[in-house]
C-alpha positions in Angstrom: 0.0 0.0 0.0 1.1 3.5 -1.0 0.1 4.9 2.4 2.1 2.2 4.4 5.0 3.4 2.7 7.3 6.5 4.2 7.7 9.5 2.5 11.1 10.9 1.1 11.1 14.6 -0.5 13.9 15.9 -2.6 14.8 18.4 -4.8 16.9 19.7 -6.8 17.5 23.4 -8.4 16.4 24.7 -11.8 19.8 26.8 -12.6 22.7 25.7 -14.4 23.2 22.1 -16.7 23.0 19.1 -14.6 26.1 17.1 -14.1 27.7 13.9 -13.4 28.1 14.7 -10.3 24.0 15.3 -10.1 23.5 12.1 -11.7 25.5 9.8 -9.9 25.6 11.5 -6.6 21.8 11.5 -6.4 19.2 11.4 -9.4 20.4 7.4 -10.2 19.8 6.9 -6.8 16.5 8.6 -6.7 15.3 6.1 -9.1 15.7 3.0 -6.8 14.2 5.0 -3.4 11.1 5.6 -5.0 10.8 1.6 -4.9 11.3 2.3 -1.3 9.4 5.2 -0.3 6.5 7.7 -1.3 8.7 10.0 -3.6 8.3 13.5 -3.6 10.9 14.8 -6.1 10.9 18.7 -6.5 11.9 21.1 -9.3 13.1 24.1 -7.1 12.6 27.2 -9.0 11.6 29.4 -6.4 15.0 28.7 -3.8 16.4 29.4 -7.2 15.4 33.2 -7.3 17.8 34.5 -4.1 20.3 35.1 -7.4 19.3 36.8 -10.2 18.1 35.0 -13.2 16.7 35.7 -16.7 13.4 34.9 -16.7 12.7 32.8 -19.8 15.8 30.8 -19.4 14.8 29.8 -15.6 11.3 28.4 -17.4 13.7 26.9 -20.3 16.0 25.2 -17.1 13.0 24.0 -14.6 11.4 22.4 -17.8 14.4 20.6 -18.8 15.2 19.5 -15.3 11.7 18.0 -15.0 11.9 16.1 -18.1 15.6 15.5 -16.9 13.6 13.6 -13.8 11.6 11.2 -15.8 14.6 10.6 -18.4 16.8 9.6 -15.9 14.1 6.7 -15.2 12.0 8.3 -12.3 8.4 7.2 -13.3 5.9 10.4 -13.1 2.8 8.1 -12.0 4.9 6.2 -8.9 6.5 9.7 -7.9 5.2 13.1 -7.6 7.6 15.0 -9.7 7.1 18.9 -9.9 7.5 22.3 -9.6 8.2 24.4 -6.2 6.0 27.9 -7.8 2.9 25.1 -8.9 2.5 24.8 -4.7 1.6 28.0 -3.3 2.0 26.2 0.4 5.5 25.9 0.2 5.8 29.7 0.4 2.9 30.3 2.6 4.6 27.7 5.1 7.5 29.3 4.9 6.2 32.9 5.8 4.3 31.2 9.3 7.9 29.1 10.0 9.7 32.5 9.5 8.0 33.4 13.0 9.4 30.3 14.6 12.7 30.6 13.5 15.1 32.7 15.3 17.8 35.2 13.9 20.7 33.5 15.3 19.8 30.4 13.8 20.1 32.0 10.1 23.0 33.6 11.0 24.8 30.3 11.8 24.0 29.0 8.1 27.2 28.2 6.6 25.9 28.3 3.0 24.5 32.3 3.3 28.1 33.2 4.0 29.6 31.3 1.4 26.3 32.9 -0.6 27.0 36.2 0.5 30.8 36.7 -0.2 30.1 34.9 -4.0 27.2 37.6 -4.7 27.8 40.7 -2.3 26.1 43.2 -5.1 23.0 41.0 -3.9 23.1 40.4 -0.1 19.2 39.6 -0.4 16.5 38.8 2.5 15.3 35.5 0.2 19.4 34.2 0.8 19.2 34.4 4.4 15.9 33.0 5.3 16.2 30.0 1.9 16.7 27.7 5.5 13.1 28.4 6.4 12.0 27.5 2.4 13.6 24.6 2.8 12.2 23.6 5.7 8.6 24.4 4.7 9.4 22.0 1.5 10.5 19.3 3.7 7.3 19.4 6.5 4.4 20.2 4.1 4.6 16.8 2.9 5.6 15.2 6.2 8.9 13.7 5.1 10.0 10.7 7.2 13.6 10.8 5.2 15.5 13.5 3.2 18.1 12.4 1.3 20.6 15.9 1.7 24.8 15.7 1.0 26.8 17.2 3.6 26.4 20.7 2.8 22.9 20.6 3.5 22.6 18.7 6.5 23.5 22.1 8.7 20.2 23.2 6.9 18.1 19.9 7.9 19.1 20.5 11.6 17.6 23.9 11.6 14.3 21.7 9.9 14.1 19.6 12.6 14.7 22.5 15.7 11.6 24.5 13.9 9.3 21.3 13.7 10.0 20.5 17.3 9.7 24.2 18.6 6.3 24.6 16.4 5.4 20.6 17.8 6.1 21.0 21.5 3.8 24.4 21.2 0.9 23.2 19.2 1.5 19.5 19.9 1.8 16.7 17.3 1.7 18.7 13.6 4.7 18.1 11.5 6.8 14.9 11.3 10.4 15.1 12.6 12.8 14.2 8.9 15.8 12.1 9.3 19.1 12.2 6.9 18.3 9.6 4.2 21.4 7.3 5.4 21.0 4.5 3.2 22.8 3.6 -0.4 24.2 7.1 -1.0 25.5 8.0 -5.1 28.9 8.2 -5.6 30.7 11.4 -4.9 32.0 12.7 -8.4 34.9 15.6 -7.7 36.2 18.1 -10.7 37.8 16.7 -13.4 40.2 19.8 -13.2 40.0 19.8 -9.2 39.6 16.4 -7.6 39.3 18.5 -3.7 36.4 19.9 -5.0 33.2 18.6 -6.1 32.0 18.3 -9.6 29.5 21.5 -10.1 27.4 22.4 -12.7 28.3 26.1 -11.3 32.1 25.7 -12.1 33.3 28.3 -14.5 36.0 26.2 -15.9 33.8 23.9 -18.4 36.1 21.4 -18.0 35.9 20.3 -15.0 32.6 19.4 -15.5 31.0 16.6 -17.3 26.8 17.8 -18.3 24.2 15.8 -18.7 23.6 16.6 -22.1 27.5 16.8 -23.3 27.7 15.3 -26.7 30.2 11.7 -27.0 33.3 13.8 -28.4 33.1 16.1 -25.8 32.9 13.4 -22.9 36.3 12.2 -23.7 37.8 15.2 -24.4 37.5 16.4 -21.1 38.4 13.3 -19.9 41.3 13.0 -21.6 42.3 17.0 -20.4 41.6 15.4 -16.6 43.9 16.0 -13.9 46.0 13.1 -12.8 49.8 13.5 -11.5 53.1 12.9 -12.5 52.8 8.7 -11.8 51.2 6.3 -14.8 49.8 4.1 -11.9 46.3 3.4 -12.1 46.0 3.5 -7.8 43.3 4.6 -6.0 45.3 6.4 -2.6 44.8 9.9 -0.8 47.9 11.2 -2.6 46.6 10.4 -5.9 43.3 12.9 -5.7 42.5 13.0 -9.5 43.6 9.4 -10.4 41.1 8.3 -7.6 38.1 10.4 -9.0 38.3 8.9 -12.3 38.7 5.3 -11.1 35.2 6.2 -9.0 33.4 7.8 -12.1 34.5 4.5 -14.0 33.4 2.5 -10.5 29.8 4.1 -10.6 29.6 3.4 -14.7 30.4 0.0 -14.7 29.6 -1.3 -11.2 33.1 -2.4 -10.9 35.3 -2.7 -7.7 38.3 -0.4 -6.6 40.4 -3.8 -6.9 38.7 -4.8 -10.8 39.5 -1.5 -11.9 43.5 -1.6 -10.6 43.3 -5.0 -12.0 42.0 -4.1 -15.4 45.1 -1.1 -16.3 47.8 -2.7 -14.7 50.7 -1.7 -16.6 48.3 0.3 -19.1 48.9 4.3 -18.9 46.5 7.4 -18.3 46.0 7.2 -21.4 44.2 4.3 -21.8 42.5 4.8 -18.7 40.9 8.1 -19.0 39.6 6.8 -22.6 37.8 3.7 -20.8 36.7 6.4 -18.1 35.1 8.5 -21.1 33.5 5.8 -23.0 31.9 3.8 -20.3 30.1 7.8 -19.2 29.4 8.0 -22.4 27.2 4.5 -22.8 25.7 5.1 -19.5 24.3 8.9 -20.7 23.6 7.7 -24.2 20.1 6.2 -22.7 19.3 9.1 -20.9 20.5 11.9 -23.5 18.1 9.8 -26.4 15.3 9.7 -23.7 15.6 13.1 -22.9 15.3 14.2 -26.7 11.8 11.9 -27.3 10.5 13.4 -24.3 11.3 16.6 -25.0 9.2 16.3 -28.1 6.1 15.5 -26.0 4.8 18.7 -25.1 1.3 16.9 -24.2 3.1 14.5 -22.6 5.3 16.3 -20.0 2.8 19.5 -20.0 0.0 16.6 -18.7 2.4 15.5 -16.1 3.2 18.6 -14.9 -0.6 19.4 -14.8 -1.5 16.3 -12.8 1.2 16.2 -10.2 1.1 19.6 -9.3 -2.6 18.4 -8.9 -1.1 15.8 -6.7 1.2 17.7 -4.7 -1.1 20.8 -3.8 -3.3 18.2 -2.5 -0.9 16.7 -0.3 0.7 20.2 0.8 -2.6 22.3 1.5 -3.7 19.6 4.0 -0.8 20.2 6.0 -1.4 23.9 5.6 -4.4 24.3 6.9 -3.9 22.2 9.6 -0.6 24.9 10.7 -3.1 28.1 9.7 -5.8 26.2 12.2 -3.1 25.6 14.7 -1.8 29.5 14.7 -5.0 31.0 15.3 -6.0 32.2 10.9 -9.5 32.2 10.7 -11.3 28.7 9.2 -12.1 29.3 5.5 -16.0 29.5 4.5 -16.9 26.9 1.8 
């Protein structure tokens, strides 16, 4: 039964291209939890607004990203794929937990500082209060599990503190989400700076494989990879960029740390990083031809976006009104 089931909510944001990283960090691994749990997977186009965008490419993105969703193998009838603007309670939940949130709290946020110093022409209210968003996100659809990467758990902390506080006022209203600590995706660093992670913000374009990167340019940029001054194919600590690629290869072709060593033993980077490149580019071959039917289905993906926004407001206003009954707003007249 669907209802037996917990519920897991997700997201991801509607700016820049989508890359490896994305994929094999967390959308593969969306497509197995939603065997698991009541999926709610979320196009985040409003946490996307605290830095400016142009308008018709942010609809161009959040559109892309959805069908991205269902390419990627997430099935729009088992899951509740949509957009964060098509609910109207995430941002009306997020005003009330605004008044049960606490100044110092923000101010603790590690991400609006890192935010702040990257865009200080546009130090704006929406940056430092994106916590509370994200925690109305999370609680209108009373998430058991949140699958989050380290440099969001800081911001699922401050998710739980405000659902307690609000609980241990008005009693039992939101559900208390836990870290998603099962199977986690492979953590895919720059190709040009394995201490980083792989980010479809990057400015250097090739330390990022996209989605949507044609075959040539796949292992192009693999071959331009970082690596060191060795020709040992060695996963260690002190060989950062060797070990990245061996993990991108890992998560392509299910292989073990020891296979991989095993399989370019006495073979040079060469060889290596062209194996790294062709086995990303038979994995995204599926997805990048799925993507481009679907993208041709404007009935299709406009009906799915119709229905589960549908499916989500439903699920979202009920815990609404349940918080605007629980403050004191006056009942609504039917």
């Amino acid at each position: 039964m669907e209802d037996e089931k917990k519920t897991l909510f997700s997201g991801m944001q509607a700016t820049g291209n989508l890359t490896l990283g994305n994929y094999f960090g967390a959308l593969k691994n969306w497509v197995t939890l939603s065997d698991e749990y009541n999926c709610f997977y979320c196009v985040v186009d409003e946490h996307s607004i605290t830095v400016r965008q142009d308008p018709a490419e942010l609809r161009r993105r959040a559109r892309a990203l959805l069908t991205l969703y269902i390419a990627a193998g997430l099935d729009p009838e088992k899951n509740c794929i949509y957009y964060q603007s098509h609910v109207s309670a995430h941002a009306e939940l997020a005003w009330i937990l605004n008044c049960y949130t606490y100044m110092g709290e923000l101010q603790r946020m590690t991400q609006f500082k890192d935010k702040s110093s990257k865009h200080a022409d546009n130090i704006n209210a929406g940056l430092f209060t994106y916590p509370v968003l994200m925690a109305a996100d999370i609680l209108l659809f009373q998430a058991d599990v949140v699958p989050v990467g380290i440099d969001q758990m800081q911001h699922l902390e401050l998710t739980r503190d405000v659902a307690q506080r609000f609980n241990g006022i008005y009693g039992d209203v939101f559900t208390i989400p836990e870290a998603y600590l099962g199977k986690v995706g492979a953590k895919i660093m720059s190709l040009q700076d394995p201490a980083k992670k792989m980010s479809k913000s990057d400015e250097n374009p090739n330390a990022s494989i996209y989605l949507m990167d044609d075959p040539d340019t796949i292992i192009r940029k693999f071959k331009r990879a970082v690596t060191d001054s060795d020709s040992e194919v060695r996963y260690a600590p002190e060989k950062p960029g060797v070990s990245n690629l061996i993990d991108i290869y890992r998560a392509a072709t299910g292989k073990s740390i020891e296979e991989v060593e095993r399989e370019f033993d006495g073979k040079g980077y060469g060889d290596f990083k062209l194996a790294v490149g062709e086995s990303v580019v038979s994995v995204l071959k599926p997805l990048q031809d799925r993507f481009a039917e679907l993208s041709k289905d404007k009935t299709y993906i406009d009906n799915i976006i119709k229905i589960n926004a549908e499916r989500a407001n439903y699920v979202a206003t009920k815990t609404l009104r349940k918080v605007q009954k629980k403050v004191g707003f006056p009942e609504r007249i039917r």
